[in-house]
C-alpha positions in Angstrom: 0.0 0.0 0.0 2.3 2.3 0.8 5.6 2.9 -1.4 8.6 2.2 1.3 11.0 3.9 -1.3 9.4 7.1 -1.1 9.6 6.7 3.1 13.4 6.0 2.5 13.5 8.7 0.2 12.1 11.6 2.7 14.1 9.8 5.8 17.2 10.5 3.8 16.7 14.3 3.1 15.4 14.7 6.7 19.1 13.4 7.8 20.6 15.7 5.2 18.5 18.5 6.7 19.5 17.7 9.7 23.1 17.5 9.0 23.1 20.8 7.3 21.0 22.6 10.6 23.8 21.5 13.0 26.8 22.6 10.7 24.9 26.1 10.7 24.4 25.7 14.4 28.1 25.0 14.9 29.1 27.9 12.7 26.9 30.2 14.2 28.4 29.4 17.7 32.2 30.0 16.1 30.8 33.3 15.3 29.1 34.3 18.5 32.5 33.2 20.3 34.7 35.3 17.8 32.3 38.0 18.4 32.6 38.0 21.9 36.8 37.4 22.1 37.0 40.6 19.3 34.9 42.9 21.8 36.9 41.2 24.9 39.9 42.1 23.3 39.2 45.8 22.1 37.8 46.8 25.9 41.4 45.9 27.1 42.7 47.6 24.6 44.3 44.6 22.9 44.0 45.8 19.4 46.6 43.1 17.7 44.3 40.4 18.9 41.3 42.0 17.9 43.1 42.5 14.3 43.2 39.0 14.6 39.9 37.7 15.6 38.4 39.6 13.1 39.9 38.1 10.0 38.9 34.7 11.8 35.1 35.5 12.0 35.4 37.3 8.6 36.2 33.6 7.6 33.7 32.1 10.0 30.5 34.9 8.5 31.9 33.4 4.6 31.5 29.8 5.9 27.8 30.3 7.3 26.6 32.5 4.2 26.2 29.7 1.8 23.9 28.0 3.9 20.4 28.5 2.9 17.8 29.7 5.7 17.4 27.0 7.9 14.9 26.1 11.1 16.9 27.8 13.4 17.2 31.3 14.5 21.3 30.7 15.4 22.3 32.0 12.4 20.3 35.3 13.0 21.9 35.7 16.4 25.1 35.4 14.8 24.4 37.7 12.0 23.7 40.6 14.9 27.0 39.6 17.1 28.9 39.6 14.1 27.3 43.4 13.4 28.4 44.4 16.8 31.6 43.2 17.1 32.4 44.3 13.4 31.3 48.4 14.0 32.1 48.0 17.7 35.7 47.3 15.8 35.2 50.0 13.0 34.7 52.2 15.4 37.8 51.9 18.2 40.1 51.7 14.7 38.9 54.4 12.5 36.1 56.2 14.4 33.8 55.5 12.1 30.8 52.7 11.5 30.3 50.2 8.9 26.8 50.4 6.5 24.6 47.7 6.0 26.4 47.0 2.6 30.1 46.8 3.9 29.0 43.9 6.2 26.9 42.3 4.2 24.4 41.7 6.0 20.2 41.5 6.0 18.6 45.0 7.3 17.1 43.3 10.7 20.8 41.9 11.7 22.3 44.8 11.0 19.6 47.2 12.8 19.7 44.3 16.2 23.6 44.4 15.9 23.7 48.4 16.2 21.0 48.3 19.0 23.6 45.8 20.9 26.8 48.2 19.8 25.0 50.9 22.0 25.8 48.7 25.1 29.3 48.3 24.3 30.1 52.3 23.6 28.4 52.9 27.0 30.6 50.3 28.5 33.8 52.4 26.4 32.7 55.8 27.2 32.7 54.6 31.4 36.0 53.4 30.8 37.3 56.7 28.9 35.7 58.5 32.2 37.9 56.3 34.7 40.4 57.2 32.1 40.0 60.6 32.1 39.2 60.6 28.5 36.4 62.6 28.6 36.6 64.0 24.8 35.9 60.4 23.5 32.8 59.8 26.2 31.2 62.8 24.8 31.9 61.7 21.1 30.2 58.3 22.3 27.5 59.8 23.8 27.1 61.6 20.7 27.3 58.8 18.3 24.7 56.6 20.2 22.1 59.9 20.1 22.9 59.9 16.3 21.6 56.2 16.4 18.9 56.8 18.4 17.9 59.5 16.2 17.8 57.1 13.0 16.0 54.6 14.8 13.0 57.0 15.5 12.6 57.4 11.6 11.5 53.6 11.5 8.1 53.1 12.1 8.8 49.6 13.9 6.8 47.1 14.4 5.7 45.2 17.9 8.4 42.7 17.8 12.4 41.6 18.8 14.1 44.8 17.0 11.4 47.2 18.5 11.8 45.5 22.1 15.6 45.8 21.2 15.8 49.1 19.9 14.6 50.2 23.2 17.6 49.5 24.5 19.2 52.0 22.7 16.8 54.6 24.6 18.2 53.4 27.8 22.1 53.4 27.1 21.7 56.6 26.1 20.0 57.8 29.2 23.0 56.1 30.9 25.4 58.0 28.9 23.5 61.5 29.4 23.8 60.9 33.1 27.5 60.5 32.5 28.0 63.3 30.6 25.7 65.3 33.2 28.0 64.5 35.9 30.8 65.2 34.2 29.2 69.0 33.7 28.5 69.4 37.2 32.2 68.8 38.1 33.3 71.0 35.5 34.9 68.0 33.9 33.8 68.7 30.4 
């Protein structure tokens, strides 16, 4: 009645399926890892590793690009760590962040990854005020109020980048109560 060949058939692309997902599951973890050692690095200021780590996860982003969209949302979280850690990056080398195009990347990762970079610069700009660097805090403060300012030209929907964008809302706050502080002590 029924034709076993065709059963055999579909168990064999279900296990070739299969397959494929964990390879993009692995290659999306290499990426979140790299991601995380390149923004690790640059926060202790440890620019030759960073130099490093990125042409590994430049590598690693090639790698998971010729898989097709698969049941797993991984790949996506990858896509936005690799956007952080690339402008976070772009940013502490050349003061200056990469476009949607440079990274090659979809327009959600890329928005996600810049709502995450937000954290990191307030994380830099405390550490230029321990420093005394309190030029570059005010730069960073200024940068992520440029962002913020894009981001309230989208008209976002109720979902992960509007819940994340918020966060972009907040940092700033955090970094306009730096800069505030700074004021009152006639720092800046």
């Amino acid at each position: 009645m029924l034709d076993k060949k065709d059963f055999g058939k579909i168990r064999k692309e279900i296990a070739a399926f299969d397959i494929k997902r964990e390879e993009v599951i692995q290659k999306s973890r290499d990426v979140i890892n790299s991601s995380k050692r390149i923004i690790y690095a640059l926060h202790r200021g440890d620019i030759k590793s960073a130099d490093l780590y990125v042409k590994e996860i430049e590598k690693q982003k090639k790698s998971l690009d010729i898989y097709p969209c698969l049941d797993t949302n991984i790949d996506q979280t990858a896509l936005q760590e690799y956007v952080e850690a690339l402008c976070y990056y772009r940013f502490i080398k050349n003061n200056k962040i990469p476009t949607r195009s440079f990274l090659k990347v979809d327009n959600e990762s890329y928005l996600m990854g810049l709502c995450d970079l937000t954290g990191e610069l307030v994380r830099k700009a405390v550490n230029d005020v321990i420093k005394k660097n309190f030029k570059q805090a005010m730069e960073i403060k200024n940068l992520v109020e440029e962002i913020y300012g894009e981001f309230l030209e989208f008209n976002l929907r109720n979902g992960g980048l509007r819940k994340k964008s918020d966060q972009i809302k907040w940092n700033l706050k955090k970094l306009e109560d730096v800069v505030f502080e700074l004021k009152l002590k006639g720092k800046i």
